[in-house]
N, C-alpha and C positions, 0 to 999 in steps of 0.2 A: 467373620466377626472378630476373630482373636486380635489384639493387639500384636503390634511388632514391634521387638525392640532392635531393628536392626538399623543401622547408618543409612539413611538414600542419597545421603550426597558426601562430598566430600570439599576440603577446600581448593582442591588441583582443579577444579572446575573451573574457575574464574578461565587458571591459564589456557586452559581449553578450550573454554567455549568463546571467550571475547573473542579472539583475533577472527573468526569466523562470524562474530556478528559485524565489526568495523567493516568485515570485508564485504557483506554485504552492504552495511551502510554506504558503501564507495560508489558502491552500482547504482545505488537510489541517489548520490550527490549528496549525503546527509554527513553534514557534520558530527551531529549526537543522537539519541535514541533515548527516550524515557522509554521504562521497564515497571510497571507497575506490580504489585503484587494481587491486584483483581484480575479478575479474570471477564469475558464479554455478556458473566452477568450479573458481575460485582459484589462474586462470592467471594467469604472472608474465608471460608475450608474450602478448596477445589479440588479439582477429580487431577490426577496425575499429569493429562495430556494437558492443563492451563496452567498447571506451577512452571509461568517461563522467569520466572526470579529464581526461583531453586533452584534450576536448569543452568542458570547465566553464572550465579554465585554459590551456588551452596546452601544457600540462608533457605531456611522452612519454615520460620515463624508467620505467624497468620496474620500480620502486619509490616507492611513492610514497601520498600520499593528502590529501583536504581535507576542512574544515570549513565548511561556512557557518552563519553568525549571523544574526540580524536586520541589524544594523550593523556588521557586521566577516566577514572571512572570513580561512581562512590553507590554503594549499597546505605539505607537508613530503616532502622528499627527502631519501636517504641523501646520506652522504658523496662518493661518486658521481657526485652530478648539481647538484654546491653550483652551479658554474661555470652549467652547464645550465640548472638552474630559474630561476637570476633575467634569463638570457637570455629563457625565452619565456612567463614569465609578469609580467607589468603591477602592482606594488607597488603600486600604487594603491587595488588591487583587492582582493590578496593581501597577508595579513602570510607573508613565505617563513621556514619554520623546518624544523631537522633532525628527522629520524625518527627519531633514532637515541636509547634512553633512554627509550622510553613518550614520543617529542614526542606524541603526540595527545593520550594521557590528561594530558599535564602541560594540554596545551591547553584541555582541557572540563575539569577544573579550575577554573578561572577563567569558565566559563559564570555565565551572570545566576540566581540564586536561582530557583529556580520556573519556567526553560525546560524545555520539550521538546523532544527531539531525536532526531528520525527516522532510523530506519536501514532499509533493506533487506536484511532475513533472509535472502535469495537471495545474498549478497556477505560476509556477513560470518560468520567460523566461532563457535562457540560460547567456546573458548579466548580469543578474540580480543575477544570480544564483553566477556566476564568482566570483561579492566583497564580496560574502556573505561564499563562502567555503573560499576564503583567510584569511579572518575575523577569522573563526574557527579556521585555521589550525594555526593561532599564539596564540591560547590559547591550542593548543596542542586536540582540538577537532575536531569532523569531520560531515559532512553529509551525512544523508542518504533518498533516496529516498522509500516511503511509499506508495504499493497498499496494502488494501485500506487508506482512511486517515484516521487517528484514531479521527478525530472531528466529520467526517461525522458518525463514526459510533455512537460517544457518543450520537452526534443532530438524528440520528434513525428516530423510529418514528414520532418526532415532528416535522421532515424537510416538510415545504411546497414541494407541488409537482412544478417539472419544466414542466416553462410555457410553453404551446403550442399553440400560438397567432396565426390568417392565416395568409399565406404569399400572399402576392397580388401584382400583377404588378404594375409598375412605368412608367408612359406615356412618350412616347417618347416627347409627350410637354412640358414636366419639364427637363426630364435628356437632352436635346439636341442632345444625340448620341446614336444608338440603343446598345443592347449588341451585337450582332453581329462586329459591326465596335468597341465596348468596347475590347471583347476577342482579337478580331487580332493586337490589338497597345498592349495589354500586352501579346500577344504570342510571339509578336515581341520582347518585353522587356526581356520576357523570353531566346529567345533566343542567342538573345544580351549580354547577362547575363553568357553563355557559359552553358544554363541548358534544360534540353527535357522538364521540369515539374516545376510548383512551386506549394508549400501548400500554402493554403491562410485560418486563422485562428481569422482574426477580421470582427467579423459582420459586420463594417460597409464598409469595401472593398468587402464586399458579396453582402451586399446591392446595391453601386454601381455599380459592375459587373456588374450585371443580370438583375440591375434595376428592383429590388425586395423592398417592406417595409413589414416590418413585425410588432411586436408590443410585447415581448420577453422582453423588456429591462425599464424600467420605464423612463417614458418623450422622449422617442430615438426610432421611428421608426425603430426598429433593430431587425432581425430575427438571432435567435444561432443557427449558423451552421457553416459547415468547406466547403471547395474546393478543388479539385486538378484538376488547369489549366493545359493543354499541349500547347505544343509551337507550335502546330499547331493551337489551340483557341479551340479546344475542351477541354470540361470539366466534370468534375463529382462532382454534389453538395450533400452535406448529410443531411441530415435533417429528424424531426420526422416526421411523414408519416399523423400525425394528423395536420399539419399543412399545406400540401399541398392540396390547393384549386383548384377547376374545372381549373377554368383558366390557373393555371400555367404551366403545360407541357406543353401546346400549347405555353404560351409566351418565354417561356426558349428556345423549337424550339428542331431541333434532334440530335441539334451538344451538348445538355446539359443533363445528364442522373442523373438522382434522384436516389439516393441512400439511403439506412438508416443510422442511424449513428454507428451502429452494423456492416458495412460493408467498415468501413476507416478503419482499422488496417490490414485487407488483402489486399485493395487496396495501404496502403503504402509499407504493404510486394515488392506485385507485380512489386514496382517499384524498385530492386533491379537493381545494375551495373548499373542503370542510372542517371544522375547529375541532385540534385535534388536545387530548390529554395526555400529557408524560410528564413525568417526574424529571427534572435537572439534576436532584441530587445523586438517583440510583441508577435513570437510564442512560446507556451510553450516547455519546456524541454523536454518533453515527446517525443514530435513530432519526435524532436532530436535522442533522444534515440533509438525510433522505427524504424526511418530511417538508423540509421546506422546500429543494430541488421539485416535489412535484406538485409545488402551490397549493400545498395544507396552511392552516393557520394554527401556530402550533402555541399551545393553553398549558402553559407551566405551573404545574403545583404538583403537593405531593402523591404518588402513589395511593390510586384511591381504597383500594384492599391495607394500605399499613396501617391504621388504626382500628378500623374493625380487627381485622387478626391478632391487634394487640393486645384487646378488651376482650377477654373470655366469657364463652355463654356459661350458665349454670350447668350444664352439662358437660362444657368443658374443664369448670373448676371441679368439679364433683370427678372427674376423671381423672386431673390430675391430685386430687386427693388420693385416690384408691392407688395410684400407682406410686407415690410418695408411700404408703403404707407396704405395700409387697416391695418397693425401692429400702424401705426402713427396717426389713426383717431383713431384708437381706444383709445391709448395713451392720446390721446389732449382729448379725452372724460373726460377721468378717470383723467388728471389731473386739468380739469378747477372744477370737482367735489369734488376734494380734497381743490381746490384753494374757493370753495364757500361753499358748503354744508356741507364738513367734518373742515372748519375754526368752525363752527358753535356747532357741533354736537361730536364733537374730538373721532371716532370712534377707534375701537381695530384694532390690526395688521390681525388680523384675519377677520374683516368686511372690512379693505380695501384691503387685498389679496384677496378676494370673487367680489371684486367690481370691483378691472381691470380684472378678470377672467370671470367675467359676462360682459363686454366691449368687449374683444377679442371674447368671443366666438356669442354674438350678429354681428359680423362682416358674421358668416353665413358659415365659411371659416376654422374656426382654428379645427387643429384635434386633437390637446392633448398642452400643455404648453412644453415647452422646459426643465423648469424645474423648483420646487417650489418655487413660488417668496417668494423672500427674502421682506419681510414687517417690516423696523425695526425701531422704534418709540424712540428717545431721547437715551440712554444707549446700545438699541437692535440695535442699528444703527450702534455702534463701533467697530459690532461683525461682520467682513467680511462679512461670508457665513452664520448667522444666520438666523434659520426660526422658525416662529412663530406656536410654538406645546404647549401645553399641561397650567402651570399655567406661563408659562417664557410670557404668551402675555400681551402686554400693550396698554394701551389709548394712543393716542397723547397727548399731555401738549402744550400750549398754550407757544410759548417763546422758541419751540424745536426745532427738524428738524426731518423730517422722510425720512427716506430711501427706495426708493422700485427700485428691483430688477428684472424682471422676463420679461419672453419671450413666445413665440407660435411658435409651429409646423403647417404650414401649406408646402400643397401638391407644390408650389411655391418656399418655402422658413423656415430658419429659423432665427431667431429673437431675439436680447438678448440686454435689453437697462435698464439703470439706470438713475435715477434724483433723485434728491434734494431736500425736497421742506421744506420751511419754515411752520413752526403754529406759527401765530402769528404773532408780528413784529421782524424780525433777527435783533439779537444783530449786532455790529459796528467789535466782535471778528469773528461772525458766519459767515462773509458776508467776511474779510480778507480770512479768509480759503479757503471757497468757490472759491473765486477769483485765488487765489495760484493754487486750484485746476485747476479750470477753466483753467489757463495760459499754465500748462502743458497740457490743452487735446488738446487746439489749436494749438500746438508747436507739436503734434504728429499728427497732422489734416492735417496743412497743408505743414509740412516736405516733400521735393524732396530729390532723395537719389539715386546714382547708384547701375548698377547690379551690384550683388551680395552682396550687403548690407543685412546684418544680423536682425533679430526683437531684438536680444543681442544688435547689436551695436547702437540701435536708443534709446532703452530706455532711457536712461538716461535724453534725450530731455526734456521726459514727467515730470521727475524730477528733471532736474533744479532750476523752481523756488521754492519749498520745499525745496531743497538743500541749498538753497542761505539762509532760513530763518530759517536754522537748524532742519528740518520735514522729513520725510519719511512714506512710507507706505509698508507693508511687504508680500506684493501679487506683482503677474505681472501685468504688465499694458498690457498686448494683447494674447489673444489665438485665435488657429483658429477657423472658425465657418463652419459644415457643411452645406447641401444643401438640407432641410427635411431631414436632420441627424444626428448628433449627436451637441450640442450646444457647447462643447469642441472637437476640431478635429487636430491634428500633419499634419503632423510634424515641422510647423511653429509656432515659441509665442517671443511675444516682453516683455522679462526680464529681471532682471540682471544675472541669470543662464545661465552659457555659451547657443549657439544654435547657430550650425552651419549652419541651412540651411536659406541659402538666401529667402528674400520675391521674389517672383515672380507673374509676369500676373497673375489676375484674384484668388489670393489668400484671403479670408477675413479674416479681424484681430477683433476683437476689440480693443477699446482703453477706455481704465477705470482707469486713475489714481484715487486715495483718500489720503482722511486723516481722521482719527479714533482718537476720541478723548475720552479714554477708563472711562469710570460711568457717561459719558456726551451726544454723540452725535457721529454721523457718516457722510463722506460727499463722494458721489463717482460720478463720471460721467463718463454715458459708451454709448457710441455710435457703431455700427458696419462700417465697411470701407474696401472698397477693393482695392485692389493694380491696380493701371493703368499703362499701355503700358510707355515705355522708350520714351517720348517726347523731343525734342532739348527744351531747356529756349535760350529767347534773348539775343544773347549778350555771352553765354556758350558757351562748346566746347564739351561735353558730356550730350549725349539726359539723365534726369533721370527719376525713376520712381516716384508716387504720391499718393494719396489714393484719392479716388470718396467717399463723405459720403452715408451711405445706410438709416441709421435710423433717422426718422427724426420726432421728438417731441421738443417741446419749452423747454425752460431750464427759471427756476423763477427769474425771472429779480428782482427780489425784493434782493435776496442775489448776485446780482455783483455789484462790489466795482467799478464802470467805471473808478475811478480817478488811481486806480494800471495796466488798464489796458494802453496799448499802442494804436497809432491809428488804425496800420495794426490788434489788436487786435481785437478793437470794431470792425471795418469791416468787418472781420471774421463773429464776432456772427450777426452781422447786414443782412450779406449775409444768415446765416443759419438759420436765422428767415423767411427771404423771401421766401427762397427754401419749407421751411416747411409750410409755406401760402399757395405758388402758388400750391403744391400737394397734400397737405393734407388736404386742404381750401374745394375744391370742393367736397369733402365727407362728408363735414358741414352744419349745419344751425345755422339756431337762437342766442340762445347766446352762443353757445357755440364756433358757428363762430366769434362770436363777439370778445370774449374773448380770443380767436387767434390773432385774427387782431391787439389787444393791447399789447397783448404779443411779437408779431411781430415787433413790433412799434423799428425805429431804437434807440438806447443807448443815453442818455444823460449826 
């Protein structure tokens, strides 16, 4: 479970590992080679043995992707990891460009007339695949699909072996609904769908189904394996055979047959002449391909398990309430420690990521972090998704602000909360920011909004008053969050990038707007919040919906500016102070209860 802060790659990679992938690309006759940063089950965190971007460049950010050429190669990261990418990847090597905009397809584009450029079908979804041969074919080049891939072969022997983590049942007291009564709503869907069968090829709609966690995937109770649902709710799950535990054929039951994963390419055969359901956007090409080779008719839509999984039962919010609650004590631990002991002591990014991680796991409860807190002290702060590895870690400074990031995986719930916190006394600048900030997260708190309201159409809310002061910040302000699942979860996020699908019941968001103030400081606040039932307002004529907060830690009264806020404002934080007393109060003592109570104290 412990975090590492150590380097896994470095930028002498490039030099290393291209001329071994060209050199296979020569043997396959392949001019170039996309390098995505998915993996073959279009995870955004992967297990060691699928990071082949890492491996090729250096780069580790959890977006991302490459090109290679004959004579040229280019690496492309979000917004994100601008800072990041050109730290550990080698210019020499790489041309570094954003992703954001169709970067790739602008990129092949400009390919040589008459290239070929290999991709593997197992990585890349069909959606995806689409802007990216368009792309080609106006430079007069084309794609081609690659068994095997010429990286994997270069990476050989040195590829970590894939993980084989147990798969263990998911209590019917967390998921709220058995797999039994799971299967027959998406047999239904399925057949709704106008299909006999759907493939299901993202671990964490496996997960849910079956009410299975696995442990496959870094920080993501996630077991890699595939499905094929029938529309009557029977199923057939694939998985490596080391990974299945005593218990599980009994909890799976007889209507679910384990299969190897050496035994999905005849079982898709099998399903020829009948209408088959898969996702274009998550599953990969491959699937595609093999489905139609055996005379399936294949039924495109989404992912029938993403929106159920999205929409939380009552038992599932009421779970991630409780664990937001023992996530919150733990929190008010760690930050009245940062507020006393490390004012004192102005410890490394590295001794206060160890120190909320030894808080959460003291809880007695947590099973793994959700994912590497971000710990980032004056400068490392401005760095979105920065984390503290190798010599980039720093002291706090006295006069700074530190940023921490980070969440827990418990069997309940998952967790994902940021604060602010001053060393020192905050500047009269630090504390305006802050507040700005502040104003946008309340304004996305406590926003009512009708169905079908969009997480695209709200943003801006959050942005406002940045907007109003000429500021911006260049992340989303809301993703979804699984259920002891994945910390980033679809198909809902509150952005400026379009997103069509409506927030809905029992949906959780975050809400984290910032502002990044780049070789200074970083300032972010992120709370979790779930979408409440359409209620009638007084006096309206349309019930809307609302957000219920879930996360509930103090925010440091020492950097809000009260005099920028409004009064419905201050009552706001006044209210969220209280709420965070009265539930997170009674898992206190001493001073550290103390030092709640004051924190709590209403705005002046």
């Amino acid at each position: 479970m412990r975090q590492s802060f150590d380097e896994t790659t470095d930028p002498s990679f490039g030099a290393r590992h291209l001329p071994r992938v060209r050199a296979k690309m020569a043997e396959q006759g392949l001019d170039g080679l996309l390098v995505p940063h998915e993996d073959e089950h279009q995870n955004e965190y992967l297990p060691e043995a699928n990071d082949r971007l890492a491996w090729l460049t250096g780069f580790t950010g959890s977006a991302g992707a490459g090109v290679v050429l004959r004579d040229r190669a280019a690496v492309f990261a979000d917004g994100r990891y601008t800072v990041q990418v050109r730290a550990q990847v080698d210019p020499a090597q790489f041309e570094i460009l954003g992703l954001e905009g169709d970067g790739v397809a602008r990129y092949l584009e400009g390919a040589p007339r008459g290239a070929v450029i290999g991709y593997d079908p197992r990585l890349h979804s069909p959606d995806a695949l689409a802007t990216l041969k368009r792309a080609a074919a106006k430079a007069g080049a084309g794609l081609r699909p690659v068994e095997p891939n010429p990286l994997d072969l270069a990476w050989a022997d040195e590829r970590p072996e894939q993980p084989a983590a147990p798969v263990v049942p998911h209590e019917d007291r967390y998921t709220g609904e058995t797999g039994v009564s799971k299967r027959a709503r998406i047999g239904d869907a399925i057949a709704k769908a106008g299909a006999a069968a759907a493939v299901l090829t993202a671990p964490a709609s496996i997960a849910w189904l079956f009410n299975i966690r696995g442990g496959d995937v870094i920080r993501t109770p996630l077991p890699l394996a595939q499905a094929i649902v029938k529309a009557d709710g029977t199923a057939s799950l694939f998985m490596d055979p080391r990974k299945v535990t005593n218990a599980l054929p009994g909890w799976l039951g007889d209507a679910v047959t384990l299969e190897a994963p050496e035994a999905l390419p005849g079982v898709l055969d099998s399903l020829s002449g009948q209408p088959v359901l898969i996702d274009p956007g998550q599953s990969p090409a491959w699937y595609f391909d093999r489905l139609e080779a055996a005379g399936a008719t294949i039924v495109r839509g989404m992912d029938p398990c993403t929106l159920p999984r999205a929409c939380k039962n009552p038992v599932e919010i009421e779970g991630s309430r409780q664990a937001h609650i023992r996530d919150g004590a733990a929190l008010t631990r760690f930050l009245h420690w940062v507020d006393t002991v490390a004012q004192q002591t102005l410890p490394t990014e590295r001794e206060i990521a160890e120190k909320l991680e030894g808080f959460r796991e003291a809880t007695g409860a947590l099973k793994d972090l959700s994912f590497d807190t971000i710990a980032g002290a004056g400068p490392n702060g401005a760095l979105p998704h920065y984390k503290p590895v190798g010599d980039k870690i720093r002291r706090i400074e006295k006069g700074s602000l530190l940023l921490v990031d980070g969440g827990g995986q418990y069997l309940d719930g998952t967790t994902d909360v940021t604060r602010t916190m001053a060393v020192g006394e905050p500047t009269a600048d630090q504390r305006r920011m802050f507040t700005l900030v502040l104003k946008g997260h309340i304004a996305m708190a406590v926003v009512r909004f009708p169905a079908g309201t969009t997480g695209h159409q709200l943003d801006a809310l959050a942005r406002l008053p940045m907007w109003m002061a000429g500021l911006d910040y260049d992340h989303g302000t809301g993703h979804g969050v699984g259920s002891y699942l994945g910390v980033h979860e679809g198909p809902q996020r509150i952005a400026k990038a379009v997103n069509t699908q409506p927030l809905l019941t029992g949906m959780i968001v975050s809400n984290e707007p910032g502002y990044y103030r780049e070789g200074h400081w970083g300032i972010r606040i992120e709370t979790l919040q779930v979408v409440t039932p359409p209620e009638p307002i007084p006096g309206g004529e349309r019930p809307m919906h609302g957000f219920e907060q879930l996360t509930l830690a103090p925010l440091d009264r020492r950097l809000i500016d009260v005099a920028l806020l409004t009064e419905a404002e201050r009552a706001y934080v006044d209210a969220y102070h209280a709420e965070t007393l009265a539930k997170v109060g009674p898992l206190l003592d001493g001073d550290v209860l103390d030092w709640l109570k004051a924190q709590a104290a209403p705005l002046k």
